[in-house]
mmJSON file of the N, C-alpha and C atoms, coordinates in Angstrom:
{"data_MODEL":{"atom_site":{
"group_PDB":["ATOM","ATOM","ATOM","ATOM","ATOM","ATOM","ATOM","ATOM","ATOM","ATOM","ATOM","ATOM","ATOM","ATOM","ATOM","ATOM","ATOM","ATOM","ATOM","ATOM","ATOM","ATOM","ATOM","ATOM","ATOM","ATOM","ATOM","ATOM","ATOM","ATOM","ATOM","ATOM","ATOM","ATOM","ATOM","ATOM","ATOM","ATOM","ATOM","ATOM","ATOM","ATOM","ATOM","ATOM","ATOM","ATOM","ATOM","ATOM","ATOM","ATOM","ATOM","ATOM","ATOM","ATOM","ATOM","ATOM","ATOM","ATOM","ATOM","ATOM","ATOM","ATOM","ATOM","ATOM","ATOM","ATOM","ATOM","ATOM","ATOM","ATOM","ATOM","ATOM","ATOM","ATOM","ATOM","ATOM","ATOM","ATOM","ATOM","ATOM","ATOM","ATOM","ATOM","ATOM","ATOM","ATOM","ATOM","ATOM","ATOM","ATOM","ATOM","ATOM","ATOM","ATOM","ATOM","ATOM","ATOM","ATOM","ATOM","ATOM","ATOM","ATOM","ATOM","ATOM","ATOM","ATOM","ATOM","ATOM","ATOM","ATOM","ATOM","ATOM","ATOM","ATOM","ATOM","ATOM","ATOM","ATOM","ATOM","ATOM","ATOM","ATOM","ATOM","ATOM","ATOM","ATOM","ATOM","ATOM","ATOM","ATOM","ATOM","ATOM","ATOM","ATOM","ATOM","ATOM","ATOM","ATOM","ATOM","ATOM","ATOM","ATOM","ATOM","ATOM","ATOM","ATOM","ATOM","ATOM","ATOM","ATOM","ATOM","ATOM","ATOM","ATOM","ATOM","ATOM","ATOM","ATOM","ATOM","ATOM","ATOM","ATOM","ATOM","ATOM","ATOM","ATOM","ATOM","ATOM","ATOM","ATOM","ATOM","ATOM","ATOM","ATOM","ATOM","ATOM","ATOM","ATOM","ATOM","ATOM","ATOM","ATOM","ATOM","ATOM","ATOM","ATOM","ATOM","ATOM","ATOM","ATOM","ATOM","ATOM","ATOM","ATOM","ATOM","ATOM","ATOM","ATOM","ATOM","ATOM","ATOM","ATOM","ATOM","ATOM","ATOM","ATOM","ATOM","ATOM","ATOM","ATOM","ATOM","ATOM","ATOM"],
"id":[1,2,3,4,5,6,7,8,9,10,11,12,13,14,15,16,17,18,19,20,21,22,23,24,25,26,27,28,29,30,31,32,33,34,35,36,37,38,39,40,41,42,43,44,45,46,47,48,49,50,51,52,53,54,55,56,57,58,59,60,61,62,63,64,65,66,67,68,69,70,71,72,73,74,75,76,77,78,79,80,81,82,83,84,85,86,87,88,89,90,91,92,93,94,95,96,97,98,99,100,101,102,103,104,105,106,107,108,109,110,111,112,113,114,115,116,117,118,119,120,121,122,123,124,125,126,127,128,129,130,131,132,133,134,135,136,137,138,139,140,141,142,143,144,145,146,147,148,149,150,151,152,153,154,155,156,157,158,159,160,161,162,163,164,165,166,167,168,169,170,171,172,173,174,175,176,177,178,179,180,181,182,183,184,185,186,187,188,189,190,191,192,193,194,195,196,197,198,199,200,201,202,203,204,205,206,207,208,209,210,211,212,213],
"type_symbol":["N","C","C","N","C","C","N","C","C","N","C","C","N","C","C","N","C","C","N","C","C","N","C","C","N","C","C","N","C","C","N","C","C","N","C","C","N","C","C","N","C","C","N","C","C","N","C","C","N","C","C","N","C","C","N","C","C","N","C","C","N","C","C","N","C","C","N","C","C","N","C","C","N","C","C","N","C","C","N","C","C","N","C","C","N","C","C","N","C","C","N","C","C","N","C","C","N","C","C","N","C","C","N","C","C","N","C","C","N","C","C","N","C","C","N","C","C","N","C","C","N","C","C","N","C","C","N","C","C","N","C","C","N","C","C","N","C","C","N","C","C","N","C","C","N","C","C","N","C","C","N","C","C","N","C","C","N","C","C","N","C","C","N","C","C","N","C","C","N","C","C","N","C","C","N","C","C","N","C","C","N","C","C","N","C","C","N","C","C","N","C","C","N","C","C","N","C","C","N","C","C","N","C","C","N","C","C","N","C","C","N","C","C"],
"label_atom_id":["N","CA","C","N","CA","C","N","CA","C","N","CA","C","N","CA","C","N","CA","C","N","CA","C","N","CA","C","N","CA","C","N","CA","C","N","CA","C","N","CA","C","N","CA","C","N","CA","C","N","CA","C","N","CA","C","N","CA","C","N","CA","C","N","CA","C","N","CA","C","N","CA","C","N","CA","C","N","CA","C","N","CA","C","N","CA","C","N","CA","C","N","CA","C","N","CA","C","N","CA","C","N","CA","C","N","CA","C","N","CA","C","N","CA","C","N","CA","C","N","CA","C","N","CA","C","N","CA","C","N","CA","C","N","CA","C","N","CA","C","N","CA","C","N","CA","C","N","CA","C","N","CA","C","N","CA","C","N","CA","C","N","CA","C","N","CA","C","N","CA","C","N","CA","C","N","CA","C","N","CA","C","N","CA","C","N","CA","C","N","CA","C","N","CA","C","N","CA","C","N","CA","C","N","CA","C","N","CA","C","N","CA","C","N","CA","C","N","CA","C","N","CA","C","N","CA","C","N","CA","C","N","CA","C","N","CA","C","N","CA","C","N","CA","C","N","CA","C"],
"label_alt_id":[null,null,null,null,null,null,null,null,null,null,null,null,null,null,null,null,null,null,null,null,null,null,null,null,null,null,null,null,null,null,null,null,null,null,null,null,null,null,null,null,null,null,null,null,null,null,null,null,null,null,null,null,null,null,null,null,null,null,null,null,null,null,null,null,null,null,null,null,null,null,null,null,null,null,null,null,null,null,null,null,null,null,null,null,null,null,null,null,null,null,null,null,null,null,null,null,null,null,null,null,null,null,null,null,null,null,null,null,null,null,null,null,null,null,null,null,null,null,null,null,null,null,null,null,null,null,null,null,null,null,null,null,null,null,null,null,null,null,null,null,null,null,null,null,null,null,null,null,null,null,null,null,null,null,null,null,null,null,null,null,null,null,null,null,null,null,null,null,null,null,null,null,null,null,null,null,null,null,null,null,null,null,null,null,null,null,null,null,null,null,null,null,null,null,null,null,null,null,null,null,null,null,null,null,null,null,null,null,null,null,null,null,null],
"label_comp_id":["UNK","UNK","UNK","UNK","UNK","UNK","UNK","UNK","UNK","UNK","UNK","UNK","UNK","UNK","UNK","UNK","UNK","UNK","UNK","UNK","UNK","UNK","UNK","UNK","UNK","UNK","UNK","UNK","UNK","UNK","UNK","UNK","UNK","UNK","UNK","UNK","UNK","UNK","UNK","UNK","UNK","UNK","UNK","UNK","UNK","UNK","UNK","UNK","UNK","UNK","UNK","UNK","UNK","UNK","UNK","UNK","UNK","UNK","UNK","UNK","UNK","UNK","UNK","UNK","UNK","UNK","UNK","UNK","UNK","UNK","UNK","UNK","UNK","UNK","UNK","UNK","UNK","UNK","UNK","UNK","UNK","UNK","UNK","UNK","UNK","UNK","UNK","UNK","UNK","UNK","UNK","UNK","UNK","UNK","UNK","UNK","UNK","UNK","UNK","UNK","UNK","UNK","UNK","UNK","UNK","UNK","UNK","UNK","UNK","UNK","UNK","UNK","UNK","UNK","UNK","UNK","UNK","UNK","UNK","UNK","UNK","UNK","UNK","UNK","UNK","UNK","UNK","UNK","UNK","UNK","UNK","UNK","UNK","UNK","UNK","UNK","UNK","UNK","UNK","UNK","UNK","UNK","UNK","UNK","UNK","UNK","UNK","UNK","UNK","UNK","UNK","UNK","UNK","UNK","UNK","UNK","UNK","UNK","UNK","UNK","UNK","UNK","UNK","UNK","UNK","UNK","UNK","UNK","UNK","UNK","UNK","UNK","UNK","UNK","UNK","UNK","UNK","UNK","UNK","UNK","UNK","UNK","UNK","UNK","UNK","UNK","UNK","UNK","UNK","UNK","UNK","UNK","UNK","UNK","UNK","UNK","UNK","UNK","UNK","UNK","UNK","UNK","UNK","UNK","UNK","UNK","UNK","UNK","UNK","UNK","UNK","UNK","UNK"],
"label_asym_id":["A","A","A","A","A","A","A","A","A","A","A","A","A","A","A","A","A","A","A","A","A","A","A","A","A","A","A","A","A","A","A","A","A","A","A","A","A","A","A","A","A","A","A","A","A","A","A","A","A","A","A","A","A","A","A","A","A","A","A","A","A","A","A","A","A","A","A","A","A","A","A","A","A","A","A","A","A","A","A","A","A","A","A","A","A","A","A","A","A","A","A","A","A","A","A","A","A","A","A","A","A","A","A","A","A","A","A","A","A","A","A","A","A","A","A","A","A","A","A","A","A","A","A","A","A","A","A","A","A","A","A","A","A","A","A","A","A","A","A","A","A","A","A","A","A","A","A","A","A","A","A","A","A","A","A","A","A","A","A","A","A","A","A","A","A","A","A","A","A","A","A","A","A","A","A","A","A","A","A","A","A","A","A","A","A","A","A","A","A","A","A","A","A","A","A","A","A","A","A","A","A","A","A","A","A","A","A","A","A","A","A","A","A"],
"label_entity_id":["1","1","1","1","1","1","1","1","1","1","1","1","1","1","1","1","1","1","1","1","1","1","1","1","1","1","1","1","1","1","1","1","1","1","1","1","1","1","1","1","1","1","1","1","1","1","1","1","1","1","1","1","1","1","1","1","1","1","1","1","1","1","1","1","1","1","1","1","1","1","1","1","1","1","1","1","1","1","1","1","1","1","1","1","1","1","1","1","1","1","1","1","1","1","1","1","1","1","1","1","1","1","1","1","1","1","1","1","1","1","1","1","1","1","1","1","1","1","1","1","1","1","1","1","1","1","1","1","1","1","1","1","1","1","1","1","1","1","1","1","1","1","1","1","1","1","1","1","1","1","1","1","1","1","1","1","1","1","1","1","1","1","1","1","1","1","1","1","1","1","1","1","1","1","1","1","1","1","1","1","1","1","1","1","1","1","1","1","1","1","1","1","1","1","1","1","1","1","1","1","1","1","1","1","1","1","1","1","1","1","1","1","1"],
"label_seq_id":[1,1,1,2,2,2,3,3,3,4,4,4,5,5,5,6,6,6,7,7,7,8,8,8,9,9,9,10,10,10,11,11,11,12,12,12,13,13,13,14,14,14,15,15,15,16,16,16,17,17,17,18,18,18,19,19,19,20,20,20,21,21,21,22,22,22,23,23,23,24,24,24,25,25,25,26,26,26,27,27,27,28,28,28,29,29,29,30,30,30,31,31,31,32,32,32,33,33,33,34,34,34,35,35,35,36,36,36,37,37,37,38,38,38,39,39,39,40,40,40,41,41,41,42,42,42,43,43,43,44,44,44,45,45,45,46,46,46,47,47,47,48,48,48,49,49,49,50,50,50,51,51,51,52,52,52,53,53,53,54,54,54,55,55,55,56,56,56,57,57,57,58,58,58,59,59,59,60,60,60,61,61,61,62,62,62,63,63,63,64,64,64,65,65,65,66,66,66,67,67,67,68,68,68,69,69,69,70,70,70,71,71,71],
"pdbx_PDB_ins_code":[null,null,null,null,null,null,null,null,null,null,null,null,null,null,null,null,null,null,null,null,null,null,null,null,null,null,null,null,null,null,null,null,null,null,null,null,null,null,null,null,null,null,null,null,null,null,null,null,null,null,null,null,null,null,null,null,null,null,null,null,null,null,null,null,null,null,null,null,null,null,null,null,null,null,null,null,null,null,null,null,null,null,null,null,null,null,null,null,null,null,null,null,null,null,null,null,null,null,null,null,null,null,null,null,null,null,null,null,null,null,null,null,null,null,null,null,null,null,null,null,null,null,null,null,null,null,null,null,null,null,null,null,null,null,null,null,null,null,null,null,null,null,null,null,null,null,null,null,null,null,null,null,null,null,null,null,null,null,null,null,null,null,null,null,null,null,null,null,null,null,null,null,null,null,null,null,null,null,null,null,null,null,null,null,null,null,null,null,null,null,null,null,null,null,null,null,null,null,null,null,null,null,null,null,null,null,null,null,null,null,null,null,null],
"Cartn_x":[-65.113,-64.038,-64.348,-65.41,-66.219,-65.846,-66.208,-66.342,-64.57,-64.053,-62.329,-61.49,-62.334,-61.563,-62.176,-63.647,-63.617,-63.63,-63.516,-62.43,-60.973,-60.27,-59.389,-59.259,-60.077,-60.195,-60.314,-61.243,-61.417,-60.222,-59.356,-58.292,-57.02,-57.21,-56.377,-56.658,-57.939,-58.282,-57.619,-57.803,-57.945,-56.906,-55.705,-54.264,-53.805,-54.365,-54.14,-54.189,-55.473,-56.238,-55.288,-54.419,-53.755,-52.09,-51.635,-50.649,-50.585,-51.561,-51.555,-51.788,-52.808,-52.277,-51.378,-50.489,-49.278,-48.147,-48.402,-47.767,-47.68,-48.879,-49.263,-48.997,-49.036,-48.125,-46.598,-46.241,-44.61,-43.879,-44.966,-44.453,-45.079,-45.335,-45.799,-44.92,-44.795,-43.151,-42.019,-41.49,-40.765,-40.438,-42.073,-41.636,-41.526,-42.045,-41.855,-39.894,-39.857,-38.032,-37.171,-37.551,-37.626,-37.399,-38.641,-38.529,-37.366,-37.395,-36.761,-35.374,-34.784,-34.013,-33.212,-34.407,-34.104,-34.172,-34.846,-34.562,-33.505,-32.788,-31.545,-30.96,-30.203,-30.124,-29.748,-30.876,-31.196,-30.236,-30.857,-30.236,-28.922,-28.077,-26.534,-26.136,-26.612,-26.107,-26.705,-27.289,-27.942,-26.443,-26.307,-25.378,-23.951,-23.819,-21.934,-22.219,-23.281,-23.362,-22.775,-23.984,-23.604,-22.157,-21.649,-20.381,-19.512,-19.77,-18.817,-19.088,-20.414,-20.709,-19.957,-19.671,-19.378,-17.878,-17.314,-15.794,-15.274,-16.248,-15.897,-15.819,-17.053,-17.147,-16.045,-16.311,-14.633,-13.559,-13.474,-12.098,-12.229,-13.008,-13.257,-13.258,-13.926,-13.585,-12.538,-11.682,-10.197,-9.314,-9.573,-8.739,-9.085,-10.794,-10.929,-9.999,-9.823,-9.479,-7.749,-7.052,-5.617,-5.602,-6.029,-5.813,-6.371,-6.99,-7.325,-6.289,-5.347,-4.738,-2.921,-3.065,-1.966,-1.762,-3.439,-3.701,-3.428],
"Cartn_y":[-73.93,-74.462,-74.283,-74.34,-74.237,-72.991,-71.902,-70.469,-70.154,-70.796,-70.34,-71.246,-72.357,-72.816,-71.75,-71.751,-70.944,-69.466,-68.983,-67.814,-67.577,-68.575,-69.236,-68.968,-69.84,-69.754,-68.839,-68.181,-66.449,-65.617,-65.499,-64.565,-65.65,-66.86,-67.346,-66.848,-66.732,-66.5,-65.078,-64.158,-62.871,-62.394,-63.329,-62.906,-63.516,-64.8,-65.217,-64.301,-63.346,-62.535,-61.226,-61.342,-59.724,-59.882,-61.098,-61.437,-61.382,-62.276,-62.034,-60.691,-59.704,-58.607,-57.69,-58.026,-57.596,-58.031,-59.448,-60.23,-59.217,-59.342,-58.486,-56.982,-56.444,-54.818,-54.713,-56.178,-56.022,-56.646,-57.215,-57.455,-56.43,-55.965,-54.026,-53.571,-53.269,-52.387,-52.959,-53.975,-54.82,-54.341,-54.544,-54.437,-53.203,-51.841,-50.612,-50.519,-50.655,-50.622,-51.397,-52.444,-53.144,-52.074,-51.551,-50.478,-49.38,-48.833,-47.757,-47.859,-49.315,-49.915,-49.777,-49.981,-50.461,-48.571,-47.685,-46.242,-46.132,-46.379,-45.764,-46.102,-47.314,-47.581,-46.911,-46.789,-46.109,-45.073,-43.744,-43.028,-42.557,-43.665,-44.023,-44.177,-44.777,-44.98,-43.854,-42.62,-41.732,-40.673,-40.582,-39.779,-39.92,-41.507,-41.691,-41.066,-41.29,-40.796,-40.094,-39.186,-37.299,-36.824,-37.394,-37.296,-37.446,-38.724,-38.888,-38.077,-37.188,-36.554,-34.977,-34.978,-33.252,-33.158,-34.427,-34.634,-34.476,-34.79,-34.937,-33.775,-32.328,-31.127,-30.514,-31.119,-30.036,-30.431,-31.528,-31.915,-30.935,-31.111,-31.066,-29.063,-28.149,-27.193,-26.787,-27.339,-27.199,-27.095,-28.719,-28.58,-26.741,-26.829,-24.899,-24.054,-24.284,-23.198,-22.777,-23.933,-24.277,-23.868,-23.985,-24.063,-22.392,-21.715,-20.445,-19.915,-20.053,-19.555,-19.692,-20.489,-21.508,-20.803,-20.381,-19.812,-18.331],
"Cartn_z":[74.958,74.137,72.647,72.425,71.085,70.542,71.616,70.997,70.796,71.404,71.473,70.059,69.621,68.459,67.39,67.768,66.212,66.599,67.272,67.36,66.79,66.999,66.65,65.156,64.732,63.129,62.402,62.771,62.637,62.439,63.852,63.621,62.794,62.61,61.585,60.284,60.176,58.299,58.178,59.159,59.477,59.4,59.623,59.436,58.059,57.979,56.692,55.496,55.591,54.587,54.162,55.883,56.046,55.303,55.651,55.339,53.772,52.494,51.781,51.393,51.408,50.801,51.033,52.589,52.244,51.47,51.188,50.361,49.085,48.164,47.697,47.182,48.257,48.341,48.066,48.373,48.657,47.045,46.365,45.127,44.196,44.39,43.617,44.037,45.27,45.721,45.324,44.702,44.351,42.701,41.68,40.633,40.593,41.249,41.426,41.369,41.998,42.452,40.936,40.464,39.119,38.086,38.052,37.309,37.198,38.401,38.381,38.42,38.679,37.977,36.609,36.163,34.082,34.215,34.778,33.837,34.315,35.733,35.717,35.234,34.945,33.969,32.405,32.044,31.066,30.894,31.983,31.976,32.55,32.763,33.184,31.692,31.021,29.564,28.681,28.55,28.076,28.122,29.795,30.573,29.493,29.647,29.195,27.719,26.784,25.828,25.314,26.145,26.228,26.411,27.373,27.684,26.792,25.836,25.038,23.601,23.405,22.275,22.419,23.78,24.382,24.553,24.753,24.444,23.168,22.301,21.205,20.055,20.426,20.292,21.048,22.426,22.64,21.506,21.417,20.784,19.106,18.676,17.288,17.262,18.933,18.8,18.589,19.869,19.966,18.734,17.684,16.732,15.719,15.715,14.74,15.352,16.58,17.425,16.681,17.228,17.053,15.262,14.188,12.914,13.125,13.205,13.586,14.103,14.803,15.438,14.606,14.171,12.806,11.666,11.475,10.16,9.901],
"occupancy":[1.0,1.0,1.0,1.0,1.0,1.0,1.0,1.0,1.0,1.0,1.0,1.0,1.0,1.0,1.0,1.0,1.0,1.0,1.0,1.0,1.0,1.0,1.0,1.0,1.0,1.0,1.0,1.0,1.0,1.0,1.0,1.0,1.0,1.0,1.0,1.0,1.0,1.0,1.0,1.0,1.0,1.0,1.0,1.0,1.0,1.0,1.0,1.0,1.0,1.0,1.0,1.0,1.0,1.0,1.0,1.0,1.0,1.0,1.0,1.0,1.0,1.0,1.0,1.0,1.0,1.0,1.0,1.0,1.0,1.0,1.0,1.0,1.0,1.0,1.0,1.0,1.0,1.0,1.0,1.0,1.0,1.0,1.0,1.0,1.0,1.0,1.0,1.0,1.0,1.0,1.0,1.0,1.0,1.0,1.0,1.0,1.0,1.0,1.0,1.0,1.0,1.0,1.0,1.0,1.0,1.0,1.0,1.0,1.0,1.0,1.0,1.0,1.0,1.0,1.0,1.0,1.0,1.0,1.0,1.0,1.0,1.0,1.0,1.0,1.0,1.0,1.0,1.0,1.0,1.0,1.0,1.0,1.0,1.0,1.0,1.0,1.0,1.0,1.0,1.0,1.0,1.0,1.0,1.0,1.0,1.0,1.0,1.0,1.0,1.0,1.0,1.0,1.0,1.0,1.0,1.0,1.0,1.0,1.0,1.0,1.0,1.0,1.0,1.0,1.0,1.0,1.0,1.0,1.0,1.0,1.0,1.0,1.0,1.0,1.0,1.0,1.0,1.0,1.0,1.0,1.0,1.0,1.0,1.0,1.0,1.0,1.0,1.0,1.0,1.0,1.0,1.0,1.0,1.0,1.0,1.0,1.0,1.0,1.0,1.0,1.0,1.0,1.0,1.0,1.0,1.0,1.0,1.0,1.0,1.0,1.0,1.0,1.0],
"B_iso_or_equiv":[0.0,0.0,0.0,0.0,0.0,0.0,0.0,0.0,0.0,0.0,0.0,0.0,0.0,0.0,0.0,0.0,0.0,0.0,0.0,0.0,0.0,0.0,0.0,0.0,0.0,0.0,0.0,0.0,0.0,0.0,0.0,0.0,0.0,0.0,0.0,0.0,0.0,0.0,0.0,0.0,0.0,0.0,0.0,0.0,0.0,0.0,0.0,0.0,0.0,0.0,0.0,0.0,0.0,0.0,0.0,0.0,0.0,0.0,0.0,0.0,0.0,0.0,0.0,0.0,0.0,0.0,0.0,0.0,0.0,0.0,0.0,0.0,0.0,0.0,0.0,0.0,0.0,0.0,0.0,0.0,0.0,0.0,0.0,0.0,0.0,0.0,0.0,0.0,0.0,0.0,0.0,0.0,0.0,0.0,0.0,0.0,0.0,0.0,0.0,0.0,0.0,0.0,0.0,0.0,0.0,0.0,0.0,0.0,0.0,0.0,0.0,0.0,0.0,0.0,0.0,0.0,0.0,0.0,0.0,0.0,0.0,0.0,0.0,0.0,0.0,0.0,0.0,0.0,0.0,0.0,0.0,0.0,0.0,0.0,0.0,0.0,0.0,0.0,0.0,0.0,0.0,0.0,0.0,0.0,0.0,0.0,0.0,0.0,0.0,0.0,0.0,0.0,0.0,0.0,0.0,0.0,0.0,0.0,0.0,0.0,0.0,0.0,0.0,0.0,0.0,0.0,0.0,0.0,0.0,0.0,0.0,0.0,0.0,0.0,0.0,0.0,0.0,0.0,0.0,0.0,0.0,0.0,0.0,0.0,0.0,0.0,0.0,0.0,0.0,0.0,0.0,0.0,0.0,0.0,0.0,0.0,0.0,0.0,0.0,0.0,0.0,0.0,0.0,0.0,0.0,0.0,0.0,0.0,0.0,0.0,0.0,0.0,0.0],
"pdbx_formal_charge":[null,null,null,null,null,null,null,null,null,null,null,null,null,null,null,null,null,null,null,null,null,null,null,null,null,null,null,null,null,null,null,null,null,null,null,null,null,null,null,null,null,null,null,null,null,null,null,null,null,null,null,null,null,null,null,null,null,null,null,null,null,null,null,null,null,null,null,null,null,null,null,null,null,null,null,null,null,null,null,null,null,null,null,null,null,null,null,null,null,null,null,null,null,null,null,null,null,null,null,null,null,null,null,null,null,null,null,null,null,null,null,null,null,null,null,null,null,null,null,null,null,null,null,null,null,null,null,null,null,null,null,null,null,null,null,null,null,null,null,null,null,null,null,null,null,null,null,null,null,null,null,null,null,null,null,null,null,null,null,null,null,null,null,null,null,null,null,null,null,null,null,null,null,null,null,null,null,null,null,null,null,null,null,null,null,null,null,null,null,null,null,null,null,null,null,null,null,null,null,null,null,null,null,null,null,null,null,null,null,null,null,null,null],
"auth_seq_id":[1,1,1,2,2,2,3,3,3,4,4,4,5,5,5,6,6,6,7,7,7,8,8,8,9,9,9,10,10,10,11,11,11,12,12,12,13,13,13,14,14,14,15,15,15,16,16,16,17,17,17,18,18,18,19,19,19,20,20,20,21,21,21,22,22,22,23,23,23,24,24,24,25,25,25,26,26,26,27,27,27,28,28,28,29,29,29,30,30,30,31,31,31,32,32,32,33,33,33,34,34,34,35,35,35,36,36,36,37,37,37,38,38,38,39,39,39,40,40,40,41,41,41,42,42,42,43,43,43,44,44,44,45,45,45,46,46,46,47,47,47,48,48,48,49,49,49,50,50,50,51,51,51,52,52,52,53,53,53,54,54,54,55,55,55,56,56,56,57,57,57,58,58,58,59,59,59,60,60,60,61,61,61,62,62,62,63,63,63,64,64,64,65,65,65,66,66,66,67,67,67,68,68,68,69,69,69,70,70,70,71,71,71],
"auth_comp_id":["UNK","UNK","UNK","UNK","UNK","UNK","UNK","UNK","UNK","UNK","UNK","UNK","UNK","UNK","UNK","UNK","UNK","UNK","UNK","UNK","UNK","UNK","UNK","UNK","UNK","UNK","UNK","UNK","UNK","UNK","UNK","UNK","UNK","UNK","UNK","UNK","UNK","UNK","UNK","UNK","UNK","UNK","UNK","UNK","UNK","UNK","UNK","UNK","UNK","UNK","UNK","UNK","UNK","UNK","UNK","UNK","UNK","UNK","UNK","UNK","UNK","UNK","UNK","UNK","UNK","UNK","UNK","UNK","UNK","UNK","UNK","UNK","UNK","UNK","UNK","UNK","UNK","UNK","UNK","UNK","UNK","UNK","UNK","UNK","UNK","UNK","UNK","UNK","UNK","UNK","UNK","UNK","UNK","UNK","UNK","UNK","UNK","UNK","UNK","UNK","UNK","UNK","UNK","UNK","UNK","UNK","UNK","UNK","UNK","UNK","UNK","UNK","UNK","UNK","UNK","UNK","UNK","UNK","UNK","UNK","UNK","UNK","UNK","UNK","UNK","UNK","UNK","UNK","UNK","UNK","UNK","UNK","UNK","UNK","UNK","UNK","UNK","UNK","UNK","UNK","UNK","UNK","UNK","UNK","UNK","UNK","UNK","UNK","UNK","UNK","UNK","UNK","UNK","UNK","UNK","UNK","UNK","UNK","UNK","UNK","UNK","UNK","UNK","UNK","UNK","UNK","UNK","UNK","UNK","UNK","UNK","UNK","UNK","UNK","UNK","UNK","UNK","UNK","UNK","UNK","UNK","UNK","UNK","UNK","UNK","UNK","UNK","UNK","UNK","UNK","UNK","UNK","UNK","UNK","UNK","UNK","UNK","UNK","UNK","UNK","UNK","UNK","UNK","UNK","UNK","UNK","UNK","UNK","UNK","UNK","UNK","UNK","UNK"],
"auth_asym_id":["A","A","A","A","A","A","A","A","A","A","A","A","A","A","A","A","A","A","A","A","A","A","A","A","A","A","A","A","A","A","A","A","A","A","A","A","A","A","A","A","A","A","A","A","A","A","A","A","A","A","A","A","A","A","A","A","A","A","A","A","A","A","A","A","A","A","A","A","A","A","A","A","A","A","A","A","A","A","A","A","A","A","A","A","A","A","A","A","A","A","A","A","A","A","A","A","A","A","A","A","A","A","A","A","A","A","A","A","A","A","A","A","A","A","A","A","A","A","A","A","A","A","A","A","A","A","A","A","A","A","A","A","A","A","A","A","A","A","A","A","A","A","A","A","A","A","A","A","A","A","A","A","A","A","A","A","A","A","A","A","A","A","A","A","A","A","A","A","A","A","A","A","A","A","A","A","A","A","A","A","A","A","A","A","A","A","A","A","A","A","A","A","A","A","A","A","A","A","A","A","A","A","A","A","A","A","A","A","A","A","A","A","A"],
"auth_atom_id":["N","CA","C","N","CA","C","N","CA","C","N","CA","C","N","CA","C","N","CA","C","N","CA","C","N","CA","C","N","CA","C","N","CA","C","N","CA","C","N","CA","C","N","CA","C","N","CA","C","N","CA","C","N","CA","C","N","CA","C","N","CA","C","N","CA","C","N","CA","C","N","CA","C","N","CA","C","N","CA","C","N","CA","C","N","CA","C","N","CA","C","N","CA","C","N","CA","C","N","CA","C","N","CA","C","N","CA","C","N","CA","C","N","CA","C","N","CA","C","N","CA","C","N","CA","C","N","CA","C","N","CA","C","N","CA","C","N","CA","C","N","CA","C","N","CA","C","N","CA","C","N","CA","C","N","CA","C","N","CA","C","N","CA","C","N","CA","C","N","CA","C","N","CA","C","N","CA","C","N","CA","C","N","CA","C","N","CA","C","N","CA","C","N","CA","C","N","CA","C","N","CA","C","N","CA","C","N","CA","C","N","CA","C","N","CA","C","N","CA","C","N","CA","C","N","CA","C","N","CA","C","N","CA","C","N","CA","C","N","CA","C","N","CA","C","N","CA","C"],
"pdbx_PDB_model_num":[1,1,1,1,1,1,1,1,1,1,1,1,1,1,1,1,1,1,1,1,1,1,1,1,1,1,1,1,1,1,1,1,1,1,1,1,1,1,1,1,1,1,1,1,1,1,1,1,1,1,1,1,1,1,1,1,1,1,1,1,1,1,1,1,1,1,1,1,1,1,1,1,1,1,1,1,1,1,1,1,1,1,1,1,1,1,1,1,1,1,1,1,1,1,1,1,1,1,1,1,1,1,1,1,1,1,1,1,1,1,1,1,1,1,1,1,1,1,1,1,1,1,1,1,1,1,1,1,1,1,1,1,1,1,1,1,1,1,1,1,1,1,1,1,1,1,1,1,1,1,1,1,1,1,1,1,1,1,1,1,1,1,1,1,1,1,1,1,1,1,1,1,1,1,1,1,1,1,1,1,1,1,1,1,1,1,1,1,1,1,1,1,1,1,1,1,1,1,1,1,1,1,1,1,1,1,1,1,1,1,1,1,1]
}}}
């Protein structure tokens, strides 16, 4: 009975030990994902930028174009 409680105890610590560093792993994989988060992010708002800097060359071509063509 002896050898079976602290056996017992053993594979309690043993899971205890395992559990935390998966604990562990899963809040690294956590702020990992966190991260990559905030760049997309990022670069979702980089994107509309661009978009709105390349609209704006078209537009501004267009008008040379039209006065070129006027002229």
């Amino acid at each position: 009975m002896r050898k079976l409680a602290q056996s017992s105890s053993e594979s309690a610590e043993k899971i205890s030990r395992a559990l935390s560093d998966i604990k562990a792993a899963i809040d690294l994989v956590v702020a990992e994902i966190n991260k990559v988060g905030l760049i997309a992010s990022s670069q979702a708002a980089s994107t509309e930028e661009i978009t709105a800097t390349l609209q704006e060359i078209t537009s501004t071509a267009q008008l040379l174009v039209n006065k070129t063509i006027n002229n």
